[in-house]
C-alpha positions in Angstrom: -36.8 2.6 -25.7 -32.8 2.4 -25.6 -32.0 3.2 -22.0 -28.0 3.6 -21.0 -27.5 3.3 -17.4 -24.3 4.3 -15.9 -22.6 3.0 -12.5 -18.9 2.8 -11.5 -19.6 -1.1 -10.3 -22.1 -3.4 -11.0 -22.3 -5.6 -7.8 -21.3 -4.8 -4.2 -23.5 -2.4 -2.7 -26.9 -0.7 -2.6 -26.8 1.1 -5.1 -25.5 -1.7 -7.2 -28.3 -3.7 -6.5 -30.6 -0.3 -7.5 -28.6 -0.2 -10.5 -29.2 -4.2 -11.6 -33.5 -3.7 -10.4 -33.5 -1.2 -12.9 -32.1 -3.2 -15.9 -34.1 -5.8 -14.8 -37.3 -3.8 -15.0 -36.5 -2.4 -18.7 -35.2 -5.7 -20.2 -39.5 -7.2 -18.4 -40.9 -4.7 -20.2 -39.3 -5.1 -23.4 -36.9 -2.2 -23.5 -33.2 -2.1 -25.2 -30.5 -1.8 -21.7 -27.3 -0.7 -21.9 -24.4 -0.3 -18.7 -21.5 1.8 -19.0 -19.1 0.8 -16.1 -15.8 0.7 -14.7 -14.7 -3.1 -13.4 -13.3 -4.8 -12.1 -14.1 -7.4 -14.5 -15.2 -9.9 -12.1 -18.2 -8.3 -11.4 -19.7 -8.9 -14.9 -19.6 -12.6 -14.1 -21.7 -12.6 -11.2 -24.1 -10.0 -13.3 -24.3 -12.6 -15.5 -26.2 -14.5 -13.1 -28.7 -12.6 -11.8 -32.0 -13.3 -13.6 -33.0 -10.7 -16.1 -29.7 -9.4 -16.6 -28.5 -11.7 -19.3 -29.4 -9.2 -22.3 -27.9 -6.3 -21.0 -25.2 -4.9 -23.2 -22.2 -4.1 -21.3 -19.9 -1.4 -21.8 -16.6 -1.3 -20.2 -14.6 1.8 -19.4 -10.9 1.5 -20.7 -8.1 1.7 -17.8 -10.9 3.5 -15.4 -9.7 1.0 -12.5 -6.4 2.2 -10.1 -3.3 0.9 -11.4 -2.0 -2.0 -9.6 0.9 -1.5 -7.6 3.6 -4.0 -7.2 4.0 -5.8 -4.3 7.2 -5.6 -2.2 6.4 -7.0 1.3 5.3 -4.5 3.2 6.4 -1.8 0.9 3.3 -3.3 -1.3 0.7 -2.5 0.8 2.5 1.1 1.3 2.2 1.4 -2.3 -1.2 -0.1 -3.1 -2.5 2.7 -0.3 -0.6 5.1 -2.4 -2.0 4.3 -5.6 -5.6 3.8 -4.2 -5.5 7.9 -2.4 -4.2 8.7 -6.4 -7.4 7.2 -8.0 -9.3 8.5 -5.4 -7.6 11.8 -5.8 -8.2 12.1 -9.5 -11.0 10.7 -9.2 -12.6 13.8 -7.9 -10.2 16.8 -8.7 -12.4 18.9 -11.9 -10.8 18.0 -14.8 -8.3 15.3 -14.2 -7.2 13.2 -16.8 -9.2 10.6 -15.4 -12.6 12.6 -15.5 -11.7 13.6 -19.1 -11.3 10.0 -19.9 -14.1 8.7 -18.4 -16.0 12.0 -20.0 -14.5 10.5 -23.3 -15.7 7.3 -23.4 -19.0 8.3 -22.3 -19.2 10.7 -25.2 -18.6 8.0 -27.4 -20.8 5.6 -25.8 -23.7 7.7 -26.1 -23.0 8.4 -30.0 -22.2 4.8 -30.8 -25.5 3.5 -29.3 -28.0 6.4 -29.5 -29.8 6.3 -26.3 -33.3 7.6 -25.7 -32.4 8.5 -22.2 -29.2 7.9 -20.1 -30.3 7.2 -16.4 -26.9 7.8 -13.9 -26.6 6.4 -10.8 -23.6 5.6 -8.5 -20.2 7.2 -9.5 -18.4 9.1 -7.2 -16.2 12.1 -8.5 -17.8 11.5 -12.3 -21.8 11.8 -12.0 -21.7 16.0 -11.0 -20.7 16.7 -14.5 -22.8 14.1 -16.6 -26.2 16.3 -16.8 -24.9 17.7 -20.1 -25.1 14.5 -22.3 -26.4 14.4 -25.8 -29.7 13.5 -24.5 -32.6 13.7 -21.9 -30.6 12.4 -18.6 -31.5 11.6 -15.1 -29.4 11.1 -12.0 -30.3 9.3 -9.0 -29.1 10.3 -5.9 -27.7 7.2 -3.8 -26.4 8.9 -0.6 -25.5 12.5 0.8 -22.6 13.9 -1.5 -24.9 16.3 -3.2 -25.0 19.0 0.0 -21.9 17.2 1.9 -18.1 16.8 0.7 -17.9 14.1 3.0 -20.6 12.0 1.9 -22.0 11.8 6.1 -23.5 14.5 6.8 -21.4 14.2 9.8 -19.6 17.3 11.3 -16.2 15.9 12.3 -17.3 12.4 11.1 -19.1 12.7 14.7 -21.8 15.1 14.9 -24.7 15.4 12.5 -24.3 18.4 10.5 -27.4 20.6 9.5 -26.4 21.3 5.8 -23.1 23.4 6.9 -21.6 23.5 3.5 -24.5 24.2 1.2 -25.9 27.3 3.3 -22.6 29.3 3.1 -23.9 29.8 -0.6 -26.7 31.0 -1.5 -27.8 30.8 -5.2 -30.8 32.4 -6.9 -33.5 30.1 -6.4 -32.1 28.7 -2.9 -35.0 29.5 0.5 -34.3 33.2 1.3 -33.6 32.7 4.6 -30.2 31.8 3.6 -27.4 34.5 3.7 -25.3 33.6 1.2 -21.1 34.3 1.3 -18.4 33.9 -1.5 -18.3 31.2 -3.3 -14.4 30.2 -2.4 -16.2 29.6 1.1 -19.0 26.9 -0.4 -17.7 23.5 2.0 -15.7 25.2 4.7 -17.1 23.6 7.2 -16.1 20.5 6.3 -12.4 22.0 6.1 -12.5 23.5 9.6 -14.4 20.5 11.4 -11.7 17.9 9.4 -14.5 15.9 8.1 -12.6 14.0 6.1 -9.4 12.6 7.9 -6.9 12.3 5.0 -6.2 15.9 4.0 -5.3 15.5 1.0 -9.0 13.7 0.1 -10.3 16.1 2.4 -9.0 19.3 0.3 -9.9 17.6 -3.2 -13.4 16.6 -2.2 -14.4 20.1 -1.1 -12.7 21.3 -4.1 -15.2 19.3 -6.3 -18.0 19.8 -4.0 -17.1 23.6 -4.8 -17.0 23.5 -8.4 -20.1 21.2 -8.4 -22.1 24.0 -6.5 -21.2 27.0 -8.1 -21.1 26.1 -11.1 -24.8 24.5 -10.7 -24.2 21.1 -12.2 -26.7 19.6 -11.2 -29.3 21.7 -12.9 -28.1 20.0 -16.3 -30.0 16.9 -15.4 -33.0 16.9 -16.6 -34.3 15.2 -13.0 -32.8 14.4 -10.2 -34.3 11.8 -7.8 -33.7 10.8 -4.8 -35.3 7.3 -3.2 -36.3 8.8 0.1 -38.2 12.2 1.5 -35.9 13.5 3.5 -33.2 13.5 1.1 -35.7 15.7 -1.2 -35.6 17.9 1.5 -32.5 17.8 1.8 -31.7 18.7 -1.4 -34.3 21.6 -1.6 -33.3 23.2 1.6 -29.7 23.1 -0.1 -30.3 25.0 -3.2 -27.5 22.7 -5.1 -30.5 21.9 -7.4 -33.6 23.5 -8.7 -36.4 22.1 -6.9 -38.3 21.2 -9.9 -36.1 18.8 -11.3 -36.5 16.7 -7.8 -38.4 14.0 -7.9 -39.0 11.1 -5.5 -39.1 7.8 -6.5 -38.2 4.9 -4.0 -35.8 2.6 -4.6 -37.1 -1.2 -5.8 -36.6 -4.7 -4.5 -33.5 -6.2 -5.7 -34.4 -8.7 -8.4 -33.4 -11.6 -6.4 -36.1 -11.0 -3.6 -39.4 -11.2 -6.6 -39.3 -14.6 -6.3 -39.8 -14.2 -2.7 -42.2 -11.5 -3.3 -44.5 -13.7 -5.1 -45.2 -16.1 -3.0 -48.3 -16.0 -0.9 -48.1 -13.8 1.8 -48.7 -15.5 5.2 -52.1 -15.5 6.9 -52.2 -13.6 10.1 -54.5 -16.9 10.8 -51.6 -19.3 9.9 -49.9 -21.8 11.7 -47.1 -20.0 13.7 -43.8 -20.5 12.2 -40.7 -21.4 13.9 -39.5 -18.1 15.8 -36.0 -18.2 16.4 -35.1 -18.2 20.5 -32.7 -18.8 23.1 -30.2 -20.6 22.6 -30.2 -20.3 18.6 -31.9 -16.1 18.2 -29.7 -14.4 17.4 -29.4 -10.5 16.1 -28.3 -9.3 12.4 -26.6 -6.2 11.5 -25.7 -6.0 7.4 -23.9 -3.7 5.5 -21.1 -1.6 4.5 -17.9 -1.7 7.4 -17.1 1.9 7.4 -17.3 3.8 10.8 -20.6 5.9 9.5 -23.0 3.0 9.4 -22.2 2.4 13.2 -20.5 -1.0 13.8 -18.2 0.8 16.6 -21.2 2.1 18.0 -23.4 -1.2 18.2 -20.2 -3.2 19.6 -20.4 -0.5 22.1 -23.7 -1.5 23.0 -22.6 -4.9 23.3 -19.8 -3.9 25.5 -22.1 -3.0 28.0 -24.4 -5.9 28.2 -23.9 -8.0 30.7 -25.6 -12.1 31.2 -28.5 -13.1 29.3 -28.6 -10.0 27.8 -25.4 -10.2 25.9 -27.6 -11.8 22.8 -25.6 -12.8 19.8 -24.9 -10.6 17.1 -23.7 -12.0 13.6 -22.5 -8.9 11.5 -22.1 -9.6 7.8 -20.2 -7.1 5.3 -17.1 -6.2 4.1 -15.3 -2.7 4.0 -12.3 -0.9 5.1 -13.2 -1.6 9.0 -13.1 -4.9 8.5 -10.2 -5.4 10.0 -10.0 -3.2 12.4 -13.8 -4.1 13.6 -12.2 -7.8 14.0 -9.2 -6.7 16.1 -11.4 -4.7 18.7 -13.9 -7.9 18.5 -10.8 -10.1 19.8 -9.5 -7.7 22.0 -12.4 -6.9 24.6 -13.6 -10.3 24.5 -16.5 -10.0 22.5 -15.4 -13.3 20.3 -18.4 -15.6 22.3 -20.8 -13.5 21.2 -20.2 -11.5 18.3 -19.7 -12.9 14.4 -17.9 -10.8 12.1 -19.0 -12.8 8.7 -17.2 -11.0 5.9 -19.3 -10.6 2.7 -22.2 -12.8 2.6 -25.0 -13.1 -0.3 -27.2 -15.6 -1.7 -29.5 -18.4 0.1 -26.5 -17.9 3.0 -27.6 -14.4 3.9 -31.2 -15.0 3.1 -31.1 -17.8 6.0 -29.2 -15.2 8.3 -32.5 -13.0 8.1 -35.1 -15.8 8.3 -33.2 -16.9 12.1 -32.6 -13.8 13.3 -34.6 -12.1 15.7 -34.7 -8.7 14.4 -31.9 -6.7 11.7 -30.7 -3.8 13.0 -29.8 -0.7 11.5 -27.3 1.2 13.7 -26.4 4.0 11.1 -25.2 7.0 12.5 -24.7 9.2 9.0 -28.0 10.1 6.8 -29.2 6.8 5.9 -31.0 6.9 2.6 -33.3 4.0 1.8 -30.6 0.9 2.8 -31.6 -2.0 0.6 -30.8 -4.4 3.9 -34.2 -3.3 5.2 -36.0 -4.5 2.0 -34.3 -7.4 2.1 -35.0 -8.4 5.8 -38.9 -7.4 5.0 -38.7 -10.3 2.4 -38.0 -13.0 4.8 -40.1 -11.8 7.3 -37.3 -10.5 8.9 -38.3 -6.9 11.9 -36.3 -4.4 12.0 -34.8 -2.2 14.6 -32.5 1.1 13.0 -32.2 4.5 14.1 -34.1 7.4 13.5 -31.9 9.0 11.3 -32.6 9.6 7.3 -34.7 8.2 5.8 -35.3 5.1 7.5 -38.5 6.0 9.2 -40.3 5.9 6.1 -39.2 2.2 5.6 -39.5 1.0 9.0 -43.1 2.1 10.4 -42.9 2.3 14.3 -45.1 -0.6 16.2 -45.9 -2.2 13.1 -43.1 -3.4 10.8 -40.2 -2.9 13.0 -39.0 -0.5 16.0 -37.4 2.8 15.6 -35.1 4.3 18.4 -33.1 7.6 18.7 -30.0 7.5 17.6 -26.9 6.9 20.2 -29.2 6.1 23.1 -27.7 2.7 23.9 -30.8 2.3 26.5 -33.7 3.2 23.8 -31.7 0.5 21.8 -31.3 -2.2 24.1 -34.4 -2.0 25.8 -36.2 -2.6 22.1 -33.8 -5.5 21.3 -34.9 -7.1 25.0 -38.6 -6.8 24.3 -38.1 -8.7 20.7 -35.8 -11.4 22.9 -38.9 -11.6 25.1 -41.7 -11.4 23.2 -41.8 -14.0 19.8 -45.3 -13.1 19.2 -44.3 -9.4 18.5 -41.3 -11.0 16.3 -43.5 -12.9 13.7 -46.2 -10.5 14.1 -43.8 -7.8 13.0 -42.1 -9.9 10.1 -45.6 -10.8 8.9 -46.3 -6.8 8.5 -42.9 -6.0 7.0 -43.4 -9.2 4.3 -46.9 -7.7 3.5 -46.1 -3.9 3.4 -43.1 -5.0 1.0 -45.5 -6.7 -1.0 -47.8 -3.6 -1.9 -45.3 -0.3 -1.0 -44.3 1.9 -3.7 -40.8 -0.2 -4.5 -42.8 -2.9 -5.8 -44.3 -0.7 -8.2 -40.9 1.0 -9.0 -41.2 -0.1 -12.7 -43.7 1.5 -13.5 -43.1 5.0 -12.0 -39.8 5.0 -13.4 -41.0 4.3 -17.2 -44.0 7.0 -16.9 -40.6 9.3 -15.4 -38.7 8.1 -18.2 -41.8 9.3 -21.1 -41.9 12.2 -19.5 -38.5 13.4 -19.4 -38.6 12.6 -22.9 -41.5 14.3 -23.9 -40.8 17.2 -22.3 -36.9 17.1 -23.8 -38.6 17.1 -27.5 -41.1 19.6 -26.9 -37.9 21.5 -26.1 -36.3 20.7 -28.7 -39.2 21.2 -30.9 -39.2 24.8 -29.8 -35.7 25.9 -30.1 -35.4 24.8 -33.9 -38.8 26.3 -35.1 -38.3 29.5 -36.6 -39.9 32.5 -35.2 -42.6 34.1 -37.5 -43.0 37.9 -37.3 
């Protein structure tokens, strides 16, 4: 098979790291992979290195990046912000030059190279309105945006939100318990509770979400999958898509954790490892610095221990709290204990989850299937995270981790205190997690997603088959 996949960026993120299993799964088994993309052009460098990914074929977008801004002191960062809100603006807003020409060049992408399928993943703005390619296509769903403008699920960027924009419309197919209201109404919520804070953003994103839902772009995808059960839930209790194009299929390991993977696994019988403890435990928390994955929160929670119990916490990630996470780090005193790492990857952030004492996962939004918890499962690493998304099906309770309520500071700590107390529990726990990796669906994701690729073809040219044989009366 010839298999296009399509991603705004190839490295930085989880679905990035989806994006570059999946290549590495076709090119294993043989098949033809292409990537159409948007830069920066950095990014292709570090592709380059990941193993499997050499043969890909990549295919660049022309000008899809933000212009750069000059810089003029402090009138430069004024005008990169500027520029940045204008991508982002365009970016989104139905039929924009810049969704024509990305449109464009995916037009001619697909007829230059002839796909068998086109598989599109993470691009924000762009992916509602690819279902209607010149061939079978699939879309995987990589967060929320589907049934929130705001990407959170959060009402106010605060307070989970039970599907407040999609159940102010109500199309054909959707549950009938739904009332459904005019279509101009499809996302107020998100208006009224300001869920976005810029209100420009705010006003083009429900715009989009808008257009995206009445005019039922979604259906044009032949499937649409999502990498966790709730979020096929999610998206059936919505009605934004026809429940029998949803499928579930989990996300896989990145490719740099196989290696790992195929080691043995370690004998419950085994000589005990080292267990990180006091003085040199410490707790991990990885990911994207934005204010729905809960940083503020969990520094919170540190805030308010006191003595022994003020572990050490090493956060690594980058994002637009970065700085702003650092400043309030300095500024309560938190520098003795807590780490903020910056972007970290490689053998450096597989040793952070080897000596760790447990990952948590402090996400306050609808957490999807984070790729952190695969990752800390491969180096035997527990996890703590909320119970929020779908993490529970990632992290079984007791067994491979600890799940807690979400913003219960005392359900939280009193988990992390057991772990501090208890190293038996620790390397009993990142034992399970290593194992369960080992044989859970992701490690089969392969597979599932080339009998889902036959099928969608199959099915796309007994279509076809049908609509160009002539009728005989």
């Amino acid at each position: 098979m010839k298999i296009l996949l399509v991603t705004k960026h190839l490295t930085g993120g989880g679905a990035e790291a989806v994006v570059q299993a999946t290549a590495a799964c076709l090119t294993q088994a043989g098949h033809e992979v292409h990537v159409a993309w948007a830069g920066p052009f950095e990014h292709a460098a570090e592709w380059q290195t990941i193993a499997g990914l050499q043969s890909v074929t990549l295919h660049t977008a022309p000008s899809a990046s933000p212009t750069s801004w000059p810089s003029w002191g402090s009138w430069g960062s004024w005008m990169g912000a500027l520029g940045n809100l204008h991508h982002t603006l365009q970016q989104y807003r139905p039929g924009s030059a810049y969704q024509q020409q990305i449109r464009h060049f995916l037009d001619q992408t697909v007829a230059r190279i002839c796909p068998d399928l086109v598989h599109v993943h993470h691009w924000p703005g762009i992916a509602e309105g690819l279902g209607n390619l010149a061939c079978p296509t699939l879309l995987t769903v990589h967060h929320a945006w589907p049934v929130c403008p705001a990407d959170t699920l959060l009402m106010g960027g605060q307070t989970p939100c039970e599907l407040a924009c999609t159940h102010t419309h109500s199309p054909a197919h959707a549950p009938s318990a739904q009332v459904g209201t005019p279509s101009d109404q499809v996302g107020q919520a998100c208006l009224t509770h300001r869920c976005l804070s810029n209100p420009l953003l705010r006003h083009t994103r429900v715009a989009a979400f808008r257009h995206m839902t009445v005019h039922r772009q979604l259906d044009a995808y032949n499937r649409v999958i999502a990498p966790s059960q709730a979020l096929c839930r999610l998206l059936q209790q919505s009605g934004v898509v026809e429940a029998s194009r949803i499928h579930h299929l989990a996300n896989p390991m990145p490719p740099w954790l196989t290696p790992l993977m195929q080691q043995p696994a370690a004998s419950p019988h085994a000589k005990a490892v080292k267990v990180p403890g006091p003085p040199d435990g410490y707790f991990l928390a990885v990911g994207h610095l934005a204010r729905h994955k809960g940083f503020d929160y969990l520094l919170d929670v540190w805030q308010s221990l006191s003595g022994p119990e003020r572990w050490p916490l090493k956060i690594a990630g980058s994002g637009p709290d970065y700085n702003r996470l650092n400043r309030r780090i300095k500024r309560h005193g938190l520098s003795p204990f807590v780490s903020l790492l910056g972007h970290v990857t490689g053998s450096q952030l597989g040793d952070l989850y080897r000596n760790a004492y447990a990952l948590i996962v402090p996400s306050l939004w609808f957490e999807n299937a984070p790729i952190s918890i695969y990752e800390a499962a491969a180096h035997g690493c527990p996890v703590v995270a909320h119970h929020v998304g779908g993490l529970h099906e990632l992290v079984t309770e007791g067994q491979t981790g600890m799940i807690v309520p979400a913003r219960q500071p005392t359900a939280l700590t009193s988990a992390l205190a057991q772990l501090v107390q208890t190293p038996t529990l620790r390397q009993q726990l990142g034992q399970a997690a290593q194992q369960q990796l080992a044989t859970c669906p992701s490690a089969h994701y392969g597979k599932h997603m080339l009998d889902l690729y036959h099928r969608v073809i199959e099915s796309q040219s007994v279509n076809t088959v049908a609509l160009t044989t002539p009728s005989i009366d």
